[in-house]
N, C-alpha and C positions, 0 to 999 in steps of 0.2 A: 504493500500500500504506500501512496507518495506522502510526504510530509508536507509538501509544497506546492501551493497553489497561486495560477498566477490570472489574473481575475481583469479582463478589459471589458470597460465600460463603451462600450461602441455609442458614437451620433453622427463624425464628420468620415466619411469614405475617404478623402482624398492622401490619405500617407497612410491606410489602413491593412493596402498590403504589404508596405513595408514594414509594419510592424508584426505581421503574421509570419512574413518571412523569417523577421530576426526568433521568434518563438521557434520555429518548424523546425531551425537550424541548430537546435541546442545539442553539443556534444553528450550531456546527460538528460532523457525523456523523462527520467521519475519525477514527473509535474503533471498535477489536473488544472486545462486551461478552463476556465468560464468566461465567457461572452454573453453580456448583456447588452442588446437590443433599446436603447432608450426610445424607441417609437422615433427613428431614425426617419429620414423620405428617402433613403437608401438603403436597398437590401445588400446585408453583409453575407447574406450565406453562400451565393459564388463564389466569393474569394474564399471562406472557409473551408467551402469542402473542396476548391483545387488544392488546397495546400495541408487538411487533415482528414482523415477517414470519417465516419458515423464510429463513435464510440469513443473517440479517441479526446471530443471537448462536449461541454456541457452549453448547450445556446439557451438561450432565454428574450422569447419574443414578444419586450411589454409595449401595453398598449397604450399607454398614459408616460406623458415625459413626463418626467421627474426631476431629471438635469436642467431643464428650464426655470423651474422653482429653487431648486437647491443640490446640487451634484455629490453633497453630503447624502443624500437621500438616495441618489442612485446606487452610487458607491454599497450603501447599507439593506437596498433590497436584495445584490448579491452574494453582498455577501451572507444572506441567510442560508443562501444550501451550501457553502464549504462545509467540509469535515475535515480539513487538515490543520495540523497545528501551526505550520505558517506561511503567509500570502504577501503579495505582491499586489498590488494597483498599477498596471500599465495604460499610459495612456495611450489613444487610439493612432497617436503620431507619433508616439515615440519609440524607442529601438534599444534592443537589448545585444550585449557580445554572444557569442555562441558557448563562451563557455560559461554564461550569467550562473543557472542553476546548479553545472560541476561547479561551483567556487561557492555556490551557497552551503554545500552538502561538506564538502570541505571545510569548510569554519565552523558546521551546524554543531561540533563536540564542544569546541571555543566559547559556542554562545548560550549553550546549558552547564557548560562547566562553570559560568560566570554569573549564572543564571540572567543572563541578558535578554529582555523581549525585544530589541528594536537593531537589526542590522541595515547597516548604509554602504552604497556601493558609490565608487568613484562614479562621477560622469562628466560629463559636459554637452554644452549647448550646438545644434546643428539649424542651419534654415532649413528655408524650403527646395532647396536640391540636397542637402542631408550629407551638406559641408560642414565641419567642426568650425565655431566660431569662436572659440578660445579653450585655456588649458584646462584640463581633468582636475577636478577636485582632489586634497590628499588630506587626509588623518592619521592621525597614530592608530594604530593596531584596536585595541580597547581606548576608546573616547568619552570622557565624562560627559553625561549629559546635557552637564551646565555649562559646559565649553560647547558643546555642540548648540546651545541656545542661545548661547552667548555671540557666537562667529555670527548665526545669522541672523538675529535682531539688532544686535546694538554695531555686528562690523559688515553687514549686508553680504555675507558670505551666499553663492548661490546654491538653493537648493529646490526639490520638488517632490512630488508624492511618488513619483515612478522610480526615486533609489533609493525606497526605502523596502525592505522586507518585515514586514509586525510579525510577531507571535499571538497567536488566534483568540487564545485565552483571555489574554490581556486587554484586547482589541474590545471583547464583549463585557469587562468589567469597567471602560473607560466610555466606548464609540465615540466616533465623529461628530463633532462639535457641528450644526450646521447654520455657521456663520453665511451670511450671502455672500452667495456666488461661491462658496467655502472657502472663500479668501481667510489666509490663517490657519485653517483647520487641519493642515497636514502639518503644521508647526506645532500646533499645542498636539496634536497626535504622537507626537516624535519624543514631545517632553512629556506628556501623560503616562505615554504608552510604557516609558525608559524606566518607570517608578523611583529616578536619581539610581538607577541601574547604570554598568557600564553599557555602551552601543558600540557593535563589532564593526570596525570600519573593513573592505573590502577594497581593495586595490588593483588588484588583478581580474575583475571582471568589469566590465562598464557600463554607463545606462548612458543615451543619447538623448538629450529633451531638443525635442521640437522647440522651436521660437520661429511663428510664421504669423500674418495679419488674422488669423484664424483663433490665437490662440484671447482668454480672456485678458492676460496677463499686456496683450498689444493693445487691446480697445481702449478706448475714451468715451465712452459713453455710457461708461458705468462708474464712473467717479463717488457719486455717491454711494452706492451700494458697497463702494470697497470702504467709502470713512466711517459708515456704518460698521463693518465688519471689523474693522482696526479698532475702533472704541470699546465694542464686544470682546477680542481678546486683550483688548492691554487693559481691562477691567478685571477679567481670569485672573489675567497675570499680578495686578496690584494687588488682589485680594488673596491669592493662595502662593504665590511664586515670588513677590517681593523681595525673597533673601536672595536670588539668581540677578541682584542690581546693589552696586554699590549707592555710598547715600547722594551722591552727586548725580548718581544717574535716574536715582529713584526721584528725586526731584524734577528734575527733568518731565521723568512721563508721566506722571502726576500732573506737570503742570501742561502738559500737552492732554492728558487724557479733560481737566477741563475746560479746555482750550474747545476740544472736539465736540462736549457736553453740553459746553452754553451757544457755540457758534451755530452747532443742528439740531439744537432744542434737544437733545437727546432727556431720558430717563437717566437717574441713577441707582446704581446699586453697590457703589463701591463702598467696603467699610473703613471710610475716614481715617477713625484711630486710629488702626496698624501704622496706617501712614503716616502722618502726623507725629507720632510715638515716635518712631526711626530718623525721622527728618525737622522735625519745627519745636516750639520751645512748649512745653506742656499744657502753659497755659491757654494756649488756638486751640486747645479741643472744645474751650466751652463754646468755639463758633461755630461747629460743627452741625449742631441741629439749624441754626439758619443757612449757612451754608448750602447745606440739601433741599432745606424748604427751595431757597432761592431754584436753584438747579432743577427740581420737578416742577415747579411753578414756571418757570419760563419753558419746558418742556410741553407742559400744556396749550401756549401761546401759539397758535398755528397762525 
């Protein structure tokens, strides 16, 4: 039985069979693929079954997008029929080396001996001809989590949902935050999922992320929806992750978080104190309840 499932959430055809390719081509097969269908306007199953038998992946042909509302939700309808204990998320454009799953199975000792849920594999960015557009990402062997949280919030280290491998367990004690558009949610996924565990970095196999006018990450016209999603996790983060910011920095997004709060009328839900406590002089918590009043009050001001 495989331990390793690699799980693509299908909608855009156009790099779809280069990413089936890079699956078909794996020097190690002990992988169950799943394909999910998000009520696409293109059928993916030609490409499928030129390039896999009947039997050999799991299709799932839904009726209702789901990725339109939130890709957190796609992501999580799939993964309901996995049975293996650990999965991948490939995107429908991106591209894996052939020997991605031999190098998984090969570390797989490394990351129970360590008890690690969250492995990261080199990669780097390719366009739309699946040219590399800069250098491979590198890590130490075993990487703290808070260094891995650390590189890519506060030093914009690049990173994506397709080089990561979760362990299945964990996955269902945490799931996907479904920030819009899941902007973030494979970041707090990575620090959720890690439990302040080590993450087994991977060197020697590679993940290729697409960057093409197709992808969310190019658009502009979802600006809002992303500062939306930004406020949502640096709100997680203020209230349970705090200690992952020194106090210069924790000021900082504190005072950017409300920045974010009062300029889109946002809600709040952040717990003050903590913050306050670690950064400002005791006495500012008695402002604390005006503070918040101010802050849901001008939230309601449409």
């Amino acid at each position: 039985m495989s331990d390793f499932a690699i799980i693509i959430p299908f909608y855009k055809i156009d790099f779809f069979e280069e990413t089936l390719k890079s699956v078909v081509t794996q020097t190690n097969r002990n992988f169950t693929l799943y394909i999910g269908n998000d009520a696409s306007p293109d059928d993916p199953l030609p490409l499928i079954e030129k390039y896999f038998k009947e039997g050999d992946y799991h299709y799932f042909d839904y009726k209702e997008n789901l990725g339109g509302k939130n890709l957190a939700l796609q992501w999580e309808r799939i993964l309901e029929n996995i049975t293996e204990d650990w999965f991948q998320i490939l995107g429908d454009d991106d591209l894996i080396s052939n020997n991605f799953v031999e190098e998984f199975y090969k570390n797989l000792h490394l990351a129970d001996s360590h008890h690690s849920n969250v492995i990261k594999i080199s990669q780097c960015f390719i366009n739309e001809t699946s040219e590399t557009t800069n250098e491979f990402t590198n890590y130490a062997k075993i990487s703290s989590s808070k260094l891995i949280w650390r590189s890519k919030y506060l030093e914009k280290h690049r990173s994506s949902l397709s080089e990561h491998i979760f362990r299945t367990k964990t996955y269902h004690k945490y799931k996907f935050k479904p920030f819009p558009l899941a902007w973030y949610s494979d970041d707090l996924a990575v620090l959720e999922f890690s439990e302040g565990k080590g993450i087994i970095f991977i060197n020697e196999a590679k993940v290729y992320v697409r960057m093409s006018s197709l992808n969310i990450s190019s658009l502009t016209n979802n600006d809002a929806e992303k500062k939306k999603a930004k406020h949502e996790y640096l709100e997680i983060i203020l209230n349970k992750y705090s200690y992952l910011l020194k106090k210069e920095e924790l000021i900082k997004e504190f005072d950017d978080y409300l920045y974010l709060t009062w300029k889109n009328k946002y809600p709040t839900k952040l717990n003050f104190s903590r913050i306050y406590l670690k950064t400002k002089h005791w006495y500012t918590i008695l402002k604390i309840p005006y503070q918040k009043y101010l802050l849901n009050k001008n939230a309601r001001i449409k």
